[in-house]
GULO-724949 format. One line per 5 residues: number of its first residue (from 1); their letters; for each residue x, y, z of C-alpha. Coordinates in steps of 0.2 Angstrom, whole numbers, padded with zeros to 4 digits. Layout:
N
NUM = A = X:Y:Z; ...
END
This chain:
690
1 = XXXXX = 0194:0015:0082; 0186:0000:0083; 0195:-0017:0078; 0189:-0030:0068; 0192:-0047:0077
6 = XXXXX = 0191:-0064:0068; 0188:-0075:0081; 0169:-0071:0085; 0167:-0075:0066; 0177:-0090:0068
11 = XXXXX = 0164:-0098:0081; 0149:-0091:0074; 0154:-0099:0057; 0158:-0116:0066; 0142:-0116:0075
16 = XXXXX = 0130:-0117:0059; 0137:-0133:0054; 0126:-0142:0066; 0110:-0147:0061; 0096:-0151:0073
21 = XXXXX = 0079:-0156:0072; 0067:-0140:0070; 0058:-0135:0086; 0042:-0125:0086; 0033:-0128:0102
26 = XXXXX = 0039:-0123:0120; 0048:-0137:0128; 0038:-0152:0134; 0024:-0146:0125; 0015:-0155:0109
31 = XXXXX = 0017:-0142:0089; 0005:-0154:0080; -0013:-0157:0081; -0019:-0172:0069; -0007:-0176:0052
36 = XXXXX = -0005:-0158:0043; -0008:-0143:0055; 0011:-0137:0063; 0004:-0126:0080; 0020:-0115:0082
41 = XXXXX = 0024:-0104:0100; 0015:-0091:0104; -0001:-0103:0100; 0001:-0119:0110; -0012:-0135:0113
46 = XXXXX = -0017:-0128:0132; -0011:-0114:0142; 0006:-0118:0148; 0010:-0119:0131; 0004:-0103:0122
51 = XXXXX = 0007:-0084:0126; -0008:-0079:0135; -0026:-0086:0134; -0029:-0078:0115; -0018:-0090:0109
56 = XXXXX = -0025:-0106:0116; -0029:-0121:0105; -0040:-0135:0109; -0036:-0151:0101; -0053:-0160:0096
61 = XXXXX = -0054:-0176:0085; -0036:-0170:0078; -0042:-0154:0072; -0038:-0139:0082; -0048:-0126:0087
66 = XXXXX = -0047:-0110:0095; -0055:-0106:0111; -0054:-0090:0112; -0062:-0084:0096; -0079:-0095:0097
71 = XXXXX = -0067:-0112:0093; -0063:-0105:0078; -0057:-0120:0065; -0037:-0117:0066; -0027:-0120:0049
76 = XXXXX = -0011:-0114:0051; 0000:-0100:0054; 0013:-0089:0044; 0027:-0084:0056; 0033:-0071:0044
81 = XXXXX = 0021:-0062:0041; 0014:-0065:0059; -0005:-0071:0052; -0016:-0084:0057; -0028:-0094:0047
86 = XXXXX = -0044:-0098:0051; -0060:-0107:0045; -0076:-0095:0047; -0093:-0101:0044; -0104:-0094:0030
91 = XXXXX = -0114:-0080:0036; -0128:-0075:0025; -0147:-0069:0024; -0154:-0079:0009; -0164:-0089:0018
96 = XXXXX = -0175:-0071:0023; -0170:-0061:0008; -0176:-0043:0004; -0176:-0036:-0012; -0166:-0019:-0009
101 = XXXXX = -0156:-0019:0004; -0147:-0036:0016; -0132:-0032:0030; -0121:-0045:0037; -0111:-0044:0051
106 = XXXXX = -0095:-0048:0055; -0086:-0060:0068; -0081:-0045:0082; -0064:-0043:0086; -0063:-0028:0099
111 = XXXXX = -0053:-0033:0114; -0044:-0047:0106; -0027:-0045:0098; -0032:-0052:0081; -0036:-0041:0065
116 = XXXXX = -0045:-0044:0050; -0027:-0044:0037; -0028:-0031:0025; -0017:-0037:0013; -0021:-0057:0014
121 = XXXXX = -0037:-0056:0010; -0050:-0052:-0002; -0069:-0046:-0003; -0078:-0057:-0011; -0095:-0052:-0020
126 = XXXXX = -0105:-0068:-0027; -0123:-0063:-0033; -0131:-0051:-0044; -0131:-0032:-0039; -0120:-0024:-0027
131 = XXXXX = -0107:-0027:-0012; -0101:-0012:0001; -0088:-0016:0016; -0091:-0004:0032; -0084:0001:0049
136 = XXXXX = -0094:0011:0060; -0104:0017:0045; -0089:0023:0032; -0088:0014:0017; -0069:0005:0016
141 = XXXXX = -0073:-0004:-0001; -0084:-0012:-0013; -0089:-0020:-0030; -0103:-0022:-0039; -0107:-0036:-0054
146 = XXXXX = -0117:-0038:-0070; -0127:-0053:-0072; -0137:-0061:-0087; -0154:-0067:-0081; -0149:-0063:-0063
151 = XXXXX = -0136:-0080:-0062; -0123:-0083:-0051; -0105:-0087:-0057; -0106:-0103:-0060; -0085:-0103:-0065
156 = XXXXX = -0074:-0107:-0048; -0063:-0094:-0044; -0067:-0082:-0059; -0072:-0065:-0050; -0070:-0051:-0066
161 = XXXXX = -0087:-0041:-0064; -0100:-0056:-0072; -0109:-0061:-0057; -0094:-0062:-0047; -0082:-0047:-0041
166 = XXXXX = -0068:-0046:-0030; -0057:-0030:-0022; -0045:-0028:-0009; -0047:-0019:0011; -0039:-0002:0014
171 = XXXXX = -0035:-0005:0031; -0033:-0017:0047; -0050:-0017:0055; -0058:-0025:0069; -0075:-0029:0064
176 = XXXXX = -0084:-0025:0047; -0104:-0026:0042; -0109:-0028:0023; -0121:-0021:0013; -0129:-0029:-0002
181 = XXXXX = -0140:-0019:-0015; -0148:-0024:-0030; -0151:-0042:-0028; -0164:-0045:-0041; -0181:-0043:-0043
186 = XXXXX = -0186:-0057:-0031; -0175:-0050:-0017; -0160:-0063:-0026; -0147:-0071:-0015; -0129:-0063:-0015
191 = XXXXX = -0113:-0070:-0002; -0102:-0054:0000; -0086:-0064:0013; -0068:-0060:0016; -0058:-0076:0011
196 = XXXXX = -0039:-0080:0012; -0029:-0075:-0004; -0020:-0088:-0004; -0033:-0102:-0001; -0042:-0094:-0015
201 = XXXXX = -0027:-0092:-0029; -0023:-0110:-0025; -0039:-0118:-0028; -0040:-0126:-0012; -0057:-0114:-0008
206 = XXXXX = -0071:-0114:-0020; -0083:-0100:-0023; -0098:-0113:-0027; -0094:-0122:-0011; -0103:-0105:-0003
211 = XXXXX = -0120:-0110:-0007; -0119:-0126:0002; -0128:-0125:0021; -0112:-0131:0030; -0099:-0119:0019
216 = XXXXX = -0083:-0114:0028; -0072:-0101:0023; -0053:-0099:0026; -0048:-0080:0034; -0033:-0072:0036
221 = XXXXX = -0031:-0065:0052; -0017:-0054:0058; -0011:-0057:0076; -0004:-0045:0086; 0005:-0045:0105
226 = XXXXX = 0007:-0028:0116; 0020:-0018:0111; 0032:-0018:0127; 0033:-0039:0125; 0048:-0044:0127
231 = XXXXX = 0053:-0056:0117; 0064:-0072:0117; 0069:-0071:0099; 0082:-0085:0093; 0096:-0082:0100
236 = XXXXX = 0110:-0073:0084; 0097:-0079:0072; 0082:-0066:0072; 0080:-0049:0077; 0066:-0039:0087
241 = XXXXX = 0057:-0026:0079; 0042:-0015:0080; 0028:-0014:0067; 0014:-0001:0064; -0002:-0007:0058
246 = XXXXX = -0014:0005:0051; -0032:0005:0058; -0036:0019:0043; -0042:0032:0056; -0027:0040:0059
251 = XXXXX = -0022:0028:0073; -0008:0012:0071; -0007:-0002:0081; 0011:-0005:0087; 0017:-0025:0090
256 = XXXXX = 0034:-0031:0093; 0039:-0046:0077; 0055:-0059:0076; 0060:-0058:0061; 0072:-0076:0058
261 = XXXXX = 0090:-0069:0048; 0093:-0077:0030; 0100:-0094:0033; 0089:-0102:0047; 0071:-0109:0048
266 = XXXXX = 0060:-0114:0064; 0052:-0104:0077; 0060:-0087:0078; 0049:-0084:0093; 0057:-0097:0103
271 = XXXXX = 0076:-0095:0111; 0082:-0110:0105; 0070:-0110:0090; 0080:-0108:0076; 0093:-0120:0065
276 = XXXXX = 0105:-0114:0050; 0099:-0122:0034; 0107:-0137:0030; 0114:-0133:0013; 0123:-0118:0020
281 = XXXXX = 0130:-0129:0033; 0137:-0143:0021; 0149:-0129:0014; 0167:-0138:0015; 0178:-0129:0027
286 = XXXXX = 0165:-0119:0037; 0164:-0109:0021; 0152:-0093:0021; 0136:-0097:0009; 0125:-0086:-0004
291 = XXXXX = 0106:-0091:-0008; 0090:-0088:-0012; 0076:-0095:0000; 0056:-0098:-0001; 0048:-0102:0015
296 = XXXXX = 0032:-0111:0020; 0016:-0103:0027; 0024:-0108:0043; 0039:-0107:0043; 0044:-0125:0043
301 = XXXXX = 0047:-0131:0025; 0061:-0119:0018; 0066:-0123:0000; 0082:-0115:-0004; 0085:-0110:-0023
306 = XXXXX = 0102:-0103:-0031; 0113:-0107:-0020; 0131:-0107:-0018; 0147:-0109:-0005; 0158:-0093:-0005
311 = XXXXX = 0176:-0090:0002; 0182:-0102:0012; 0184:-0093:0032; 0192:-0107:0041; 0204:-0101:0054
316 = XXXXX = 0220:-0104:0044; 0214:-0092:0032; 0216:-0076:0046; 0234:-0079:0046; 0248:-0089:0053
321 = XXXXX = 0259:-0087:0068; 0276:-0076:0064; 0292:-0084:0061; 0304:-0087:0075; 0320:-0083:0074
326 = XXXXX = 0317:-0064:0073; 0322:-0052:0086; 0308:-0052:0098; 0304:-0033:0098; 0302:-0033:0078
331 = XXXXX = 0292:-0049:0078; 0279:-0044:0091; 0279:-0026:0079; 0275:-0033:0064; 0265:-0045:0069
336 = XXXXX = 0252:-0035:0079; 0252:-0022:0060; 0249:-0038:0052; 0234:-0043:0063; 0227:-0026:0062
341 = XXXXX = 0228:-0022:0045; 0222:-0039:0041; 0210:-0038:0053; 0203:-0019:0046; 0204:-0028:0028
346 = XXXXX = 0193:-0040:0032; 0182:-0029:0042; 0180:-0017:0025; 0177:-0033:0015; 0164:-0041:0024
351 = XXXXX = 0155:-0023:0026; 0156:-0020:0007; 0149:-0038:0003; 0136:-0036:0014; 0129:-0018:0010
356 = XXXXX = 0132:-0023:-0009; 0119:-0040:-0007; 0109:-0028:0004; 0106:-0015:-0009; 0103:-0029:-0021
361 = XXXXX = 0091:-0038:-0011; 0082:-0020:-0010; 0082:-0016:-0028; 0074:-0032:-0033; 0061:-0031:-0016
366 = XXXXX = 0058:-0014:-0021; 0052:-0016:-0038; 0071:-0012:-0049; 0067:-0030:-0060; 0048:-0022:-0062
371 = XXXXX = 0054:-0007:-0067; 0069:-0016:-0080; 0053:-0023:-0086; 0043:-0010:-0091; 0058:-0001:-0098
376 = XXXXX = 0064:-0017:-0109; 0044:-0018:-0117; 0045:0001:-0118; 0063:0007:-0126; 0058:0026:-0126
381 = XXXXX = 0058:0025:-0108; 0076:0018:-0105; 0087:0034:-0098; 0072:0044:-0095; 0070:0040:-0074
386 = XXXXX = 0085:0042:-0064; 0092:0030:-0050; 0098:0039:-0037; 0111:0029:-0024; 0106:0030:-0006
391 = XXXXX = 0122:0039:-0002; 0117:0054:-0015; 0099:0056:-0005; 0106:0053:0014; 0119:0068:0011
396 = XXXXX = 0102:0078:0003; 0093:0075:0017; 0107:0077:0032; 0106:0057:0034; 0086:0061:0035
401 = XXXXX = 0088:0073:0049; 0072:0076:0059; 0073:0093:0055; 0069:0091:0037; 0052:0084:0038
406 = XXXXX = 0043:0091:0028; 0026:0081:0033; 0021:0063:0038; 0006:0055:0031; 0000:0036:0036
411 = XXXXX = 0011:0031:0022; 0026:0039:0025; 0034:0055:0027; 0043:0068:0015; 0059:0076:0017
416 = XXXXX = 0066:0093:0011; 0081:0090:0003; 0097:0098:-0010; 0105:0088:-0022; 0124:0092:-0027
421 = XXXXX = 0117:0101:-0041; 0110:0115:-0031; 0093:0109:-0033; 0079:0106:-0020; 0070:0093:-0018
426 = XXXXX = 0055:0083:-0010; 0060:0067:-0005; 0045:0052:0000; 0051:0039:0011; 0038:0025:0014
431 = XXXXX = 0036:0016:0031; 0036:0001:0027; 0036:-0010:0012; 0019:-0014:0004; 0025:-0026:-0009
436 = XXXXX = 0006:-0026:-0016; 0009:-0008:-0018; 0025:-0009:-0030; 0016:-0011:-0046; 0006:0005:-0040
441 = XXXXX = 0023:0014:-0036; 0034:0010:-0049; 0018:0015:-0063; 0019:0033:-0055; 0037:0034:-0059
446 = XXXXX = 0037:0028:-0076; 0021:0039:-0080; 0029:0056:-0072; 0048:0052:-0079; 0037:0052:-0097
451 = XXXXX = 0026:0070:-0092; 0032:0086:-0094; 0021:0101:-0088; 0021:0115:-0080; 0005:0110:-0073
456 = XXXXX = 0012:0094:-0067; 0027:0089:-0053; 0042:0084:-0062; 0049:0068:-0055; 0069:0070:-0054
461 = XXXXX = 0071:0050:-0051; 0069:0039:-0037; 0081:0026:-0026; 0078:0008:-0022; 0092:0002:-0017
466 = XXXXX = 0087:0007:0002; 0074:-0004:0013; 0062:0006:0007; 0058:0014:-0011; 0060:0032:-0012
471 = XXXXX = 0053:0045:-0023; 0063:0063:-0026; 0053:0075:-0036; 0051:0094:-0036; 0049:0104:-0019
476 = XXXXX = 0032:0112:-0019; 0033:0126:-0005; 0014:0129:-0001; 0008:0112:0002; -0012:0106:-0005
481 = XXXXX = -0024:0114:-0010; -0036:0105:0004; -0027:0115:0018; -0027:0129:0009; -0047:0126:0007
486 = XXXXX = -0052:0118:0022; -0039:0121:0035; -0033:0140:0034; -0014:0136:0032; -0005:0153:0036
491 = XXXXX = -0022:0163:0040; -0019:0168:0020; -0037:0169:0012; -0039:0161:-0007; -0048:0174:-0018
496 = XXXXX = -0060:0169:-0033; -0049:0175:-0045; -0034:0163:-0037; -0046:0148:-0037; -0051:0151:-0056
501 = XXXXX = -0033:0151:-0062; -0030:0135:-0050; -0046:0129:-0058; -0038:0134:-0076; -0020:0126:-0073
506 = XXXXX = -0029:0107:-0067; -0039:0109:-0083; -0023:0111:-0093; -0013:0097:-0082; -0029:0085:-0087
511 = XXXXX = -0029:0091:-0104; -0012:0089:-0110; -0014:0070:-0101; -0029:0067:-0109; -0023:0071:-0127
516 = XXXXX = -0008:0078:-0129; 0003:0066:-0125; 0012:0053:-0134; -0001:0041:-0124; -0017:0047:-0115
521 = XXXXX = -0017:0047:-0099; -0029:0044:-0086; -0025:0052:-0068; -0038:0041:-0059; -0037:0049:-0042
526 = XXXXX = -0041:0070:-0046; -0044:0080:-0028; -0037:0093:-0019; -0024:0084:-0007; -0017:0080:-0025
531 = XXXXX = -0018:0095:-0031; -0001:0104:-0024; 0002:0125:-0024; 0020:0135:-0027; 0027:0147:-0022
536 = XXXXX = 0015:0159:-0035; 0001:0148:-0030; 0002:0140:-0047; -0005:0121:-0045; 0005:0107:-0049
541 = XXXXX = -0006:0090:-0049; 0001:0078:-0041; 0001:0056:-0037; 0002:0047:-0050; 0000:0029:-0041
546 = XXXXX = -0016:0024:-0047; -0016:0031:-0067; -0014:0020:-0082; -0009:0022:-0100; -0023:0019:-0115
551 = XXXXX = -0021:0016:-0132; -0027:0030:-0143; -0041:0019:-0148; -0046:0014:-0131; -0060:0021:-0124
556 = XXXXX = -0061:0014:-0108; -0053:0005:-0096; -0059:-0010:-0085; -0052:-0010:-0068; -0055:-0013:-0049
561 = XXXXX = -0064:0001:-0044; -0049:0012:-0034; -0054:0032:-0031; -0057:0042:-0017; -0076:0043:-0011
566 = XXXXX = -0084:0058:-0013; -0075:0062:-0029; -0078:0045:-0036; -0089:0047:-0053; -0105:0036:-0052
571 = XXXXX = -0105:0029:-0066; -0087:0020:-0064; -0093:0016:-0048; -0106:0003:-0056; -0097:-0004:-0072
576 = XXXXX = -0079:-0003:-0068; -0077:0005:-0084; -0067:0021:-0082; -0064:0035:-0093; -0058:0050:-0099
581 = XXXXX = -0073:0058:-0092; -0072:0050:-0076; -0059:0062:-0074; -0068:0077:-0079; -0080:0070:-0066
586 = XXXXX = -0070:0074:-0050; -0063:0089:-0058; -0082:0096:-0057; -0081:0092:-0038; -0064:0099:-0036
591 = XXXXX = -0073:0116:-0046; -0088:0113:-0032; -0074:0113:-0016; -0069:0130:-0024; -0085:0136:-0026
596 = XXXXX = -0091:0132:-0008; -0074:0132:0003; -0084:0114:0009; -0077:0094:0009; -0081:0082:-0003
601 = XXXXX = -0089:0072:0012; -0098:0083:0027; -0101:0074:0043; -0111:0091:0048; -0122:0086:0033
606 = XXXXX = -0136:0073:0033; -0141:0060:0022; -0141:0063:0003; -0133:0081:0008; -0117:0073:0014
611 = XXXXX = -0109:0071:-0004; -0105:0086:-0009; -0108:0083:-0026; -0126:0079:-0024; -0128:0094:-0012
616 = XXXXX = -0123:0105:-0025; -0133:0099:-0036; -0147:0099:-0027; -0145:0114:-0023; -0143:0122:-0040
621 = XXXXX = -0160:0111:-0044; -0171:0123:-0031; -0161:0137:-0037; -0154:0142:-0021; -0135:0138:-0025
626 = XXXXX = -0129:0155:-0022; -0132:0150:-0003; -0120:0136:-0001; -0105:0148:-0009; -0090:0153:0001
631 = XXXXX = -0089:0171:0010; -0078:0177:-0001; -0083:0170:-0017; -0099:0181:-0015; -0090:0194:-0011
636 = XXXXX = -0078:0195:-0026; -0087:0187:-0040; -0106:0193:-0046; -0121:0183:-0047; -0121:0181:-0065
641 = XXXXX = -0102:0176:-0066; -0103:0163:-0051; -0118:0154:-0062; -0110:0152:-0075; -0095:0142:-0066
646 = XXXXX = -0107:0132:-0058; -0114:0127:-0073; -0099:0121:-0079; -0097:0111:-0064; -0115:0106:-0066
651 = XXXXX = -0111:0099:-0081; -0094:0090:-0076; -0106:0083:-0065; -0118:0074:-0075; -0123:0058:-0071
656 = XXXXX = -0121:0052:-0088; -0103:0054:-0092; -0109:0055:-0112; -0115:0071:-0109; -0100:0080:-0098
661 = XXXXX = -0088:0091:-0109; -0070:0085:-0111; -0055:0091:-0107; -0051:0099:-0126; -0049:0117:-0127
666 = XXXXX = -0059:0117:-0145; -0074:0109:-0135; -0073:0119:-0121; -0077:0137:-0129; -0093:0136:-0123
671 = XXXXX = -0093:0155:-0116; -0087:0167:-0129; -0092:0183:-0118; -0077:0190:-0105; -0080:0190:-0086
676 = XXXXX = -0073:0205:-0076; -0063:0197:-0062; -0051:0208:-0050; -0037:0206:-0062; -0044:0209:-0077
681 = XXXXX = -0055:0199:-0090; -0056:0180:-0093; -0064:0169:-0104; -0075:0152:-0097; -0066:0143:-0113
686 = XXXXX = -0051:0144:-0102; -0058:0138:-0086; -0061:0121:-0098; -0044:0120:-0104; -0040:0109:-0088
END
């Protein structure tokens, strides 16, 4: 067993009370440059002072600079989220415009260890027409605006669609090139930019100060060092750990990050970096200290909020020394019981207080307040999602054995699991936490705890008292539709009449969210890797992160566009207007991938081909469809009854969603007359159920 002993405690807790003056900079070397900018280790002015020769700053005319990336304008740094600001130039082709079609490069970052930050930053679109990011020729992300008389915002900071439109990266990248469409009849000028999200909330970074010649704009960059540095972190006030960064190609970037503990501020990157904040240090009698804490973007300006002194831990309050005059043998006896029992006492208390504030702090991090929220402006919700504890989910899961995996996925990985009940479950464990992301997670949960459907996975509850959110739902044993389709899971072969009843039971799933609940529903994100299959090949749809409610007399909603290429409709793509039929959209792509065994997105086809959805259509325009079917499609199904299902995905299709059928079974029964499948009849009406 091991035993609790006081005194380590003692001196850690006596230590803290001295305050020293905060150090950021190696020793002997200079952390300012001009009045404002703090340059913290492992940036330093000259290279004794910084990591390696990335992290060189030249100090010009009090304004520092960084050598490395073409004296980049250096701002500032945030130690905690290990990010750099810098100041970019405008880059822009309105000076030689042409009407269709402008790209613009940006600053390379191959071989460096920076990274264009993913989540502090945003794409920017000033102009009139439309704004597409890319990496090596794939499209990340883009907007597009409306203009009246083909002019630009002239409102500062007000980016909703009107000449101005803004949207968020999907990955870490290292370089980007822009492609701006639609600029007018005389060729127009647009600035399409990553900027800083903070220099642009704030106000400090103007979107009409981008037309001037000189224009400068602030970007987040994430910095990175190779995962096997060792690092000096502050000495019992920080921790080492290892991050992963997604490059969204199925590859991470690992780097090693000191992380300071609650309590201290400085440098957490320097040994003797780090100092206790002096509040907690003013509690009388060495006292142990509660508190809230916001930091500043580097670290150097922590405003402490909520805080309070707790139980006094001086060294008298361990114990006292036992009484003389009692016969040696019992004193030494009782004494040593005291100690250890006091001693395993304390131990127990101080464990309990610390995992209570630690699941605390995790609920609130995690989204529990955002989910109190929406429960308190929503009564009929309250009761309906359940909170599991993390003790509940670890015995499920065997403490997360490695032999319950189920899958990993670049944002987390699922594990098999059985509740006490007897029940099994999938349990989704994130990697890390994407606090952009909670509004996204915590929507799925209220959304699924409210559907109930066969055609739909039932959400049993979710946990967020650990460090990361989890989500425990039904376990689904056959995995997606998209292995099934595209990857031959099992070597077991999907027959038309399986993919028209997986057809049928979407249609339904989309159905009953589209009108027969309580509140429509809108899935938003329809494809086969959300489409998941049981044990009777029945589907179940699937992620719910991305839906939203509507009002029954809503008709559309305007949103960021968020999707997946390749099953995106049009039509939302240009007006940010999505709606009920924008579902019915990709449904008609999914109907296609069932059709033709193909992906949405083909890097074996060319051109306009590589959409699926166009190359069907295309296809079906020259009346040579019956080519681009699966194998076993052709085999199964006649000529006559494969046409009449690709009509039906011709007309789910539609560029104009007007004239796409919904989801209601009373407008669907368009084909009155059976077809002969292998298991007997089945009416098209019920292919439009979904």
């Amino acid at each position: 067993m091991k035993l609790f002993h006081p005194y380590p405690y003692l001196l850690i807790f006596l230590s803290i009370t001295s305050v020293s003056v905060s150090k950021f900079a190696k020793t002997g070397c200079n952390d300012t440059c001009g009045n404002n900018v703090t340059i913290p280790y492992p940036f330093g002015i000259g290279a004794d002072c910084s990591a390696n020769e990335w992290y060189i700053i030249e100090c010009k005319s009090s304004t520092p600079y960084l050598s490395a990336l073409n004296h980049l304008e250096f701002l500032g740094v945030d130690l905690n989220n290990q990010t750099v600001i810098v100041s970019t130039p405008r880059i822009s082709d309105c000076q030689n415009p042409v009407q269709n079609m402008s790209q613009i490069m940006s600053i390379d970052l191959h071989g460096s260890p920076f990274l264009f930050c993913s989540y502090n930053n945003r794409f920017l679109f000033n102009g009139c027409g439309n704004a597409v990011m890319m990496e090596n020729g794939s499209v990340l992300t883009g907007c597009s605006t409306s203009c009246l008389n083909e002019t630009v915002s002239e409102r500062n900071n007000e980016c909703f669609g009107i000449s101005c439109c803004q949207t968020t990266i999907p990955h870490f990248i290292k370089s980007y090139s822009i492609k701006l469409t639609g600029l007018g009849r005389d060729g127009g000028c647009g600035y399409a930019f990553l900027v800083d999200v903070d220099s642009y909330l704030k106000g400090s970074f103007s979107i009409q100060s981008v037309a001037a010649n000189d224009a400068l704009i602030p970007m987040s960059l994430m910095w990175t060092l190779p995962h096997n540095t060792t690092l000096n972190c502050c000495q019992g006030a920080a921790d080492h750990m290892n991050v992963e960064l997604d490059m969204g190609n199925n590859t991470f970037v690992q780097t090693p990050r000191c992380s300071r503990h609650m309590g201290y501020k400085g440098n957490p990157y320097l040994f003797d970096g780090c100092e206790v904040i002096e509040d907690c240090a003013s509690c009388p009698g060495h006292a142990s200290c509660d508190y809230d804490i916001i930091y500043g973007g580097d670290g150097s300006n922590p405003k402490v909020i909520n805080f309070s002194c707790g139980p006094n831990l001086s060294a008298t309050s361990f114990g006292s020394k036992s009484s003389t005059g009692v016969i040696l043998g019992v004193s030494i006896t009782v004494g040593v019981l005291f100690l250890v029992a006091t001693s395993y006492a304390l131990y127990k208390w101080f464990k309990k207080t610390k995992e209570r504030r630690q699941r605390k702090r995790f609920f609130k991090r995690n989204g529990g307040l955002l989910l109190k929220q929406q429960e308190e402006a929503d009564p009929s919700l309250v009761g309906k999602t359940i909170l599991f504890t993390s003790h509940e989910l670890e015995k499920a899961t065997d403490n997360f054995n490695e032999n319950r995996i189920l899958g990993r996925g670049g944002q987390g990985t699922v594990y098999k699991g059985m509740l006490v009940d007897g029940r099994i479950v999938a349990i989704k464990k994130s990697k890390v936490v994407d606090e952009s992301q909670l509004q996204q997670f915590i929507n799925e949960v209220v959304i699924l705890s409210q559907v109930n459907h066969r055609n739909v996975v039932k959400l049993f509850g979710c946990c967020l008292e650990t460090d990361v959110p989890l989500l425990v739902s039904e376990f689904i044993p056959n995995g997606t539709l998209y292995d099934r389709l595209h990857k031959g899971i099992d070597g077991f072969p999907i027959s038309l009449n399986m993919r028209l009843q997986i057809a049928t039971e979407v249609s339904g799933a989309l159905a009953y969210l589209h009108s027969a609940t309580s509140i429509p529903i809108y899935h938003r994100d329809i494809k086969t890797t959300n489409i998941l299959l049981d044990e009777k090949y029945r589907a179940k749809v699937s992620d719910f992160g991305t839906s939203r409610f509507v009002s029954v007399e809503q008709t559309h909603l305007t949103t960021l566009v968020k999707g997946t290429f390749g099953y995106l409709d049009p039509e939302y793509f240009q007006s940010s207007q999505f709606t009920e039929k924008s579902d019915v959209y990709s449904f008609g792509v999914v109907l296609v991938e069932l059709l033709t065994g193909e992906s949405p997105i083909s890097q074996n086809r060319f051109g306009e081909h590589r959409s699926l959805a166009t190359h069907f259509m295309l296809a079906m325009e020259e009346e040579r469809v019956m080519s681009i079917f699966d194998a076993t499609v052709i085999k199964e199904g006649t000529r006559d009854e494969l046409l009449v299902v690709a009509n039906l995905a011709m007309r789910c299709l539609n560029l104009n969603g007007r004239y796409r059928p919904t989801m209601k079974l009373y407008e669907c029964r368009t084909f009155p007359q059976p077809i002969k499948l292998i298991s007997g009849p089945w009416y098209m009406g019920r292919i439009y159920r979904l």
